[in-house]
TITI-392310 format. One record per atom (N, C-alpha, C): residue number from 1; residue in one letter; chain; atom name; x, y, z negated. Coordinates in steps of 0.001 Angstrom, whole numbers. Each point is the difference from the previous one (the first is absolute). Example, Ala and Ser with C-alpha at 12.3 -4.5 7.8 and 13.67 -1.06 7.14 Angstrom:
2
i: 1&aa: A&ch: A&at: N&xx: 13190&yy: -5690&zz: -7800
i: 1&aa: A&ch: A&at: CA&xx: -890&yy: 1190&zz: 0
i: 1&aa: A&ch: A&at: C&xx: 900&yy: 1200&zz: 0
i: 2&aa: S&ch: A&at: N&xx: -350&yy: 1050&zz: 720
i: 2&aa: S&ch: A&at: CA&xx: 820&yy: 1190&zz: -60
i: 2&aa: S&ch: A&at: C&xx: -770&yy: 1090&zz: -730
This chain:
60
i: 1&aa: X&ch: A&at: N&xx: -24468&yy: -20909&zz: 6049
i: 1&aa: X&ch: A&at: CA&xx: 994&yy: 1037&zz: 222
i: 1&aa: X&ch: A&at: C&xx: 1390&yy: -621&zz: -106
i: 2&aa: X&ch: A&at: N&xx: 779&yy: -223&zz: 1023
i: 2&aa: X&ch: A&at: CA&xx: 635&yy: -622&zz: 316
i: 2&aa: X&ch: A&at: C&xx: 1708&yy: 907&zz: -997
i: 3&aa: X&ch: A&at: N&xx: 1107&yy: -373&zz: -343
i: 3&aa: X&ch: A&at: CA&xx: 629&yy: 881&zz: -652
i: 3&aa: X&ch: A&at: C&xx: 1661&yy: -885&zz: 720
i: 4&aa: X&ch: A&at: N&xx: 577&yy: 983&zz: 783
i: 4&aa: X&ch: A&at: CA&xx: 1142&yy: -394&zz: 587
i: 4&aa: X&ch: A&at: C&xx: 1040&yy: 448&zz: -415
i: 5&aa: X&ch: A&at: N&xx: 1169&yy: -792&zz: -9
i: 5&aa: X&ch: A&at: CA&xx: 1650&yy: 935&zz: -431
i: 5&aa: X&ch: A&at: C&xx: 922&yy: -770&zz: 296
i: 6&aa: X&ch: A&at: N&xx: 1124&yy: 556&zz: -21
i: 6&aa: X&ch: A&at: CA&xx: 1308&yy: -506&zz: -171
i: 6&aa: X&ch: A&at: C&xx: 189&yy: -420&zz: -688
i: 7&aa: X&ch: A&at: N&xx: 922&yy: -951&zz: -615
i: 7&aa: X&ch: A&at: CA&xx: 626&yy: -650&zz: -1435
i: 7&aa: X&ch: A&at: C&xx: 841&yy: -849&zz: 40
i: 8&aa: X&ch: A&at: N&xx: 1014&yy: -640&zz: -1035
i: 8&aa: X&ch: A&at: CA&xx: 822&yy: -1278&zz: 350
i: 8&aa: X&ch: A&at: C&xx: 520&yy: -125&zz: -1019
i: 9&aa: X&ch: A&at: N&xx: 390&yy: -1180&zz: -608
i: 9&aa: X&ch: A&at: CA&xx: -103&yy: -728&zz: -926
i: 9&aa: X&ch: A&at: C&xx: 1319&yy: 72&zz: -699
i: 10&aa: X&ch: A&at: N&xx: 226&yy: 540&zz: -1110
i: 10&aa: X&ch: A&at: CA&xx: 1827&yy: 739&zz: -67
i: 10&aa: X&ch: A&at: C&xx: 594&yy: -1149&zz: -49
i: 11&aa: X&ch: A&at: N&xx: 1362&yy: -145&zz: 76
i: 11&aa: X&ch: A&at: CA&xx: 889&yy: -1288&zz: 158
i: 11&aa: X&ch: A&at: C&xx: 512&yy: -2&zz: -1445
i: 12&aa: X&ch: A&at: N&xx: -849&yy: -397&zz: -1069
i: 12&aa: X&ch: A&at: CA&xx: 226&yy: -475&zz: -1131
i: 12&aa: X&ch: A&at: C&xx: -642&yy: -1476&zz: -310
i: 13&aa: X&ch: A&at: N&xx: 847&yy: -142&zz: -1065
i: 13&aa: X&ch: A&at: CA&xx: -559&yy: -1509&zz: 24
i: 13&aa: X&ch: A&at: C&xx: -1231&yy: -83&zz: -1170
i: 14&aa: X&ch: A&at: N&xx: -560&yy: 1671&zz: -503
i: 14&aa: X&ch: A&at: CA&xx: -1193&yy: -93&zz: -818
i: 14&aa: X&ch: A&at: C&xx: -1323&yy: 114&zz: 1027
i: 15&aa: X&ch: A&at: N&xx: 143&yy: 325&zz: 986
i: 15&aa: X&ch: A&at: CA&xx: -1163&yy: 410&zz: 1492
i: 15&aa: X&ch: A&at: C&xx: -941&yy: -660&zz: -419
i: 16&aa: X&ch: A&at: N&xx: 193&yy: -1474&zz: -107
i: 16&aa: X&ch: A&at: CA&xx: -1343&yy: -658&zz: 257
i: 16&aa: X&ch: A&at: C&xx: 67&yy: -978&zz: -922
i: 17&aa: X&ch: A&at: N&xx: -764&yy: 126&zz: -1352
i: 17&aa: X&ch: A&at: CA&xx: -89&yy: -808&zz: -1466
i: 17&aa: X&ch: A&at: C&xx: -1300&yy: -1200&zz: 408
i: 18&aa: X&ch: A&at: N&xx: 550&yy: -761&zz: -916
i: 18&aa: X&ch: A&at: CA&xx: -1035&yy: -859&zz: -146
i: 18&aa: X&ch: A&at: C&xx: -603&yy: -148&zz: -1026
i: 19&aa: X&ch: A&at: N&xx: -1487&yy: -378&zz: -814
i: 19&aa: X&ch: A&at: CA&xx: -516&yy: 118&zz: -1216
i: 19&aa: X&ch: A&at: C&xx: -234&yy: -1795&zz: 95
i: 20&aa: X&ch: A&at: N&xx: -181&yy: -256&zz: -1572
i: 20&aa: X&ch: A&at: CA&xx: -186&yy: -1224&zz: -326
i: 20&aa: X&ch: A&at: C&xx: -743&yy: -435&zz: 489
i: 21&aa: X&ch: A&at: N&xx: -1287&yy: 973&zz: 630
i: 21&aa: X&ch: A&at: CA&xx: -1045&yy: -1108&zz: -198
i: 21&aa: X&ch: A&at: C&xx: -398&yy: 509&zz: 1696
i: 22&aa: X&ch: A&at: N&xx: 830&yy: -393&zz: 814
i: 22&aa: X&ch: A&at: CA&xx: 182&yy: -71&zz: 1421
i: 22&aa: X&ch: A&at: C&xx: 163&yy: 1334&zz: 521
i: 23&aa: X&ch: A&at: N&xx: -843&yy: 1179&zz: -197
i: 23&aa: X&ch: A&at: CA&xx: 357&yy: 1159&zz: 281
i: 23&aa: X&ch: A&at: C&xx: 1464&yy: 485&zz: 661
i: 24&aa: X&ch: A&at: N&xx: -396&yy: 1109&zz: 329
i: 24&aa: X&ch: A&at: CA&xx: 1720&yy: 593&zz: 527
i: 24&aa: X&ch: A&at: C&xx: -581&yy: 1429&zz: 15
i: 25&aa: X&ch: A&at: N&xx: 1095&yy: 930&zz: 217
i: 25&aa: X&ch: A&at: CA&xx: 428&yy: 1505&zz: 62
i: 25&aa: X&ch: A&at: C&xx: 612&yy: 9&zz: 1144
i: 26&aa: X&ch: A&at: N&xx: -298&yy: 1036&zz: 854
i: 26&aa: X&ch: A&at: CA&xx: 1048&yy: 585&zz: 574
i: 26&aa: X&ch: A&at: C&xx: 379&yy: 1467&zz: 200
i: 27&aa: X&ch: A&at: N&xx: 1424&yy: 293&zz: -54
i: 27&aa: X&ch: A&at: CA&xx: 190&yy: 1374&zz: 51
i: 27&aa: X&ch: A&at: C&xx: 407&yy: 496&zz: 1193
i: 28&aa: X&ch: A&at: N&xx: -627&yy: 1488&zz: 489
i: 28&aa: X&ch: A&at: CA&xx: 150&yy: 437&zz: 1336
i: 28&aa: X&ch: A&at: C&xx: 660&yy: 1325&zz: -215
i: 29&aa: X&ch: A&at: N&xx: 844&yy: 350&zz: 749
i: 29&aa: X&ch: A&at: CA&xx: 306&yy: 1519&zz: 127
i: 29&aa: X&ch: A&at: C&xx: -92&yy: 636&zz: 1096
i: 30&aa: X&ch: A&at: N&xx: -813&yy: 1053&zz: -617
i: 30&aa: X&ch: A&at: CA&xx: -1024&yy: 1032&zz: 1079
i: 30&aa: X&ch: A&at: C&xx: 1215&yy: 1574&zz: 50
i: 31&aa: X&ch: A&at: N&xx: -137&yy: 104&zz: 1612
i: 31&aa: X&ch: A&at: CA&xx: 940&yy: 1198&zz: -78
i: 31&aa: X&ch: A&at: C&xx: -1349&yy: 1250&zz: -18
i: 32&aa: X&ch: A&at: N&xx: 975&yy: 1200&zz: -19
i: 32&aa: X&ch: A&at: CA&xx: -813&yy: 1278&zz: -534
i: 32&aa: X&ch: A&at: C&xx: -967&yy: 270&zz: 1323
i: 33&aa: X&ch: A&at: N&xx: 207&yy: -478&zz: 611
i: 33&aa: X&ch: A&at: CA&xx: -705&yy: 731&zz: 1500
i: 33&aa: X&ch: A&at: C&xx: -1405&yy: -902&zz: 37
i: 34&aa: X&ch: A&at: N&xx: -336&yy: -1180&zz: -792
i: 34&aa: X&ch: A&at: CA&xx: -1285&yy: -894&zz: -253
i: 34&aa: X&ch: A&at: C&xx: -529&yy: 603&zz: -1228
i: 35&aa: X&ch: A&at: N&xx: 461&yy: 1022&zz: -599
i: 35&aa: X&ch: A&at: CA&xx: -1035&yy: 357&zz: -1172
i: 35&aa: X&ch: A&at: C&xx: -1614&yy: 236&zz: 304
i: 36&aa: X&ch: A&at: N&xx: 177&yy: 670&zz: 823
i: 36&aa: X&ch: A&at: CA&xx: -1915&yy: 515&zz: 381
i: 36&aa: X&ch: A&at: C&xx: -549&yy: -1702&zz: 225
i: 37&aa: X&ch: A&at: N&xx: 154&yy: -930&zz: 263
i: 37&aa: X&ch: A&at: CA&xx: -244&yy: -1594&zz: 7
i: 37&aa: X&ch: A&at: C&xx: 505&yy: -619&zz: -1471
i: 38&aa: X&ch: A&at: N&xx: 805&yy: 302&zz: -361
i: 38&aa: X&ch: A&at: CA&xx: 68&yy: -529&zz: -1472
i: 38&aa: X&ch: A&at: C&xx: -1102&yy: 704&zz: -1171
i: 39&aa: X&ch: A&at: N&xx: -282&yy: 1412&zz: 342
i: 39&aa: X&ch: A&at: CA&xx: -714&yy: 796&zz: -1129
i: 39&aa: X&ch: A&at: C&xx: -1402&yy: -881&zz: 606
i: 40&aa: X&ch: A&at: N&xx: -238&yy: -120&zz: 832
i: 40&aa: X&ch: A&at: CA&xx: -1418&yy: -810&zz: 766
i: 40&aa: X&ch: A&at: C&xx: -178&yy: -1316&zz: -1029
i: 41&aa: X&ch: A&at: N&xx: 779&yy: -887&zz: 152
i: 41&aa: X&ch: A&at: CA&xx: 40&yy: -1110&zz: -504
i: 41&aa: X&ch: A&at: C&xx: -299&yy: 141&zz: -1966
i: 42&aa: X&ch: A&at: N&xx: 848&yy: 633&zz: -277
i: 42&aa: X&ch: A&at: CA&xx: 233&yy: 636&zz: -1328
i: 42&aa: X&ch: A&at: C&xx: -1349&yy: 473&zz: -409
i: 43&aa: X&ch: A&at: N&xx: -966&yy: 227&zz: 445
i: 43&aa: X&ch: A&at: CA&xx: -1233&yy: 462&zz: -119
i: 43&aa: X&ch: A&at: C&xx: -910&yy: -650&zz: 404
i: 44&aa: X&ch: A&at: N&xx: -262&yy: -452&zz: 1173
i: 44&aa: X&ch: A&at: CA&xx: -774&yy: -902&zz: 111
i: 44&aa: X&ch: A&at: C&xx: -15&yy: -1525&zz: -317
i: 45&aa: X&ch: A&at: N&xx: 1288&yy: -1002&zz: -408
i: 45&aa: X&ch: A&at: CA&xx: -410&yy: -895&zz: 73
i: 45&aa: X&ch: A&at: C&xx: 467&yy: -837&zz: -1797
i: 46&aa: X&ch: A&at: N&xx: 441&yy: 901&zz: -992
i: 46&aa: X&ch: A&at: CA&xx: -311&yy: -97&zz: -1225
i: 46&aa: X&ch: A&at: C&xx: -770&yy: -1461&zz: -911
i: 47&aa: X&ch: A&at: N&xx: 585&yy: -966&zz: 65
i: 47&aa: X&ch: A&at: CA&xx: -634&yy: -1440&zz: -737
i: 47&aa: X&ch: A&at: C&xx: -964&yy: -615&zz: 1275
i: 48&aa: X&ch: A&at: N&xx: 634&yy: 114&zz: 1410
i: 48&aa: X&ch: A&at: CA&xx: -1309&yy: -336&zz: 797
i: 48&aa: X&ch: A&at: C&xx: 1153&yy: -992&zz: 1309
i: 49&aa: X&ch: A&at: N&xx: -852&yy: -1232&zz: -264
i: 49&aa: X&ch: A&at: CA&xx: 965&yy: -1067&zz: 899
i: 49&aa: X&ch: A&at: C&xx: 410&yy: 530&zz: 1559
i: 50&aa: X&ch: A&at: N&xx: 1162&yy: -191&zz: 406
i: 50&aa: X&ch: A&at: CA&xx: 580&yy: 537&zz: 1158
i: 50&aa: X&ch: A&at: C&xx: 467&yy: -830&zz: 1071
i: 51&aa: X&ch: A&at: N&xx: -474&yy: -241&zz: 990
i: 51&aa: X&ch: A&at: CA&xx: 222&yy: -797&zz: 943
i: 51&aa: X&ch: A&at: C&xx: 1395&yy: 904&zz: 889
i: 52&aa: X&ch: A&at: N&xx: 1077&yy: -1126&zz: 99
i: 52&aa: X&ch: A&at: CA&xx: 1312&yy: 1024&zz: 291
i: 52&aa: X&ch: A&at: C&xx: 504&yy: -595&zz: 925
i: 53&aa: X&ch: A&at: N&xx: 427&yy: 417&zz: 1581
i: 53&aa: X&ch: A&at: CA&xx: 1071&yy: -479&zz: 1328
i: 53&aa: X&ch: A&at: C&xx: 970&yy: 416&zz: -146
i: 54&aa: X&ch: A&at: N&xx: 770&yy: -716&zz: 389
i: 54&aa: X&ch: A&at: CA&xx: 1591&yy: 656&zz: -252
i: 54&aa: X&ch: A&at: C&xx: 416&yy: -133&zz: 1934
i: 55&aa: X&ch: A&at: N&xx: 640&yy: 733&zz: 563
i: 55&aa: X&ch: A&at: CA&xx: 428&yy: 292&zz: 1258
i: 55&aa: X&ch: A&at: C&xx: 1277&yy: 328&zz: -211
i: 56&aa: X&ch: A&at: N&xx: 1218&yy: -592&zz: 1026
i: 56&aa: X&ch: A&at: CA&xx: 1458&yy: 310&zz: -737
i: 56&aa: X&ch: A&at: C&xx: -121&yy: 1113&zz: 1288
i: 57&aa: X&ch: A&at: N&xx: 498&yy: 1080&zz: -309
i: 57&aa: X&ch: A&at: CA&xx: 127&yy: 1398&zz: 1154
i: 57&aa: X&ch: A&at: C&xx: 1727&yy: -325&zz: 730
i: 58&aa: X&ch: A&at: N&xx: 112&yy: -636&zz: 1376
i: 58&aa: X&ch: A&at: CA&xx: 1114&yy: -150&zz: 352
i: 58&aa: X&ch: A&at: C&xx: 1070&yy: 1040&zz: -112
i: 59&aa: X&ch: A&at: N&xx: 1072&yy: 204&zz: -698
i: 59&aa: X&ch: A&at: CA&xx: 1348&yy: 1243&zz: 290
i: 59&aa: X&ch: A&at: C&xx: -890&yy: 1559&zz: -828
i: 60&aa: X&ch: A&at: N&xx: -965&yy: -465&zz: -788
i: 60&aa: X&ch: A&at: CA&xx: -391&yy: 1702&zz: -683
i: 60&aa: X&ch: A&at: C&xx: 1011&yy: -194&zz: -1435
C-alpha cells in the first residue's frame, strides 16, 4: 500500500541531524491538505522500516 504526499524539508539548519553512530534524521513539513496520507502513515507504518523516493515537484 503505497502512501503518497507532499512535503519539503524546512530551511533550517536543524532539518537533517546526524547521530554518532552514522544514522541521520530528517525533518519534513507536511501541509494540511496531506493529512488523510499523513494519518495513513501514522498508523500503518509505526517501528516498521520504510523505503522512501524523494521527487522535487517543479514550481509547486
Amino acid at each position: 500500500m503505497p502512501i503518497a504526499m507532499h512535503a519539503s524539508i524546512p530551511q533550517i539548519q536543524s532539518a537533517i541531524k546526524f547521530g554518532g553512530d552514522g544514522s541521520a534524521r530528517v525533518q519534513f513539513d507536511v501541509p494540511a491538505t496531506e493529512l488523510p496520507e499523513l494519518l495513513k502513515l501514522m498508523a500503518y507504518a509505526p517501528g516498521k522500516v520504510l523505503r522512501l523516493s524523494v521527487e522535487v515537484v517543479p514550481d509547486a
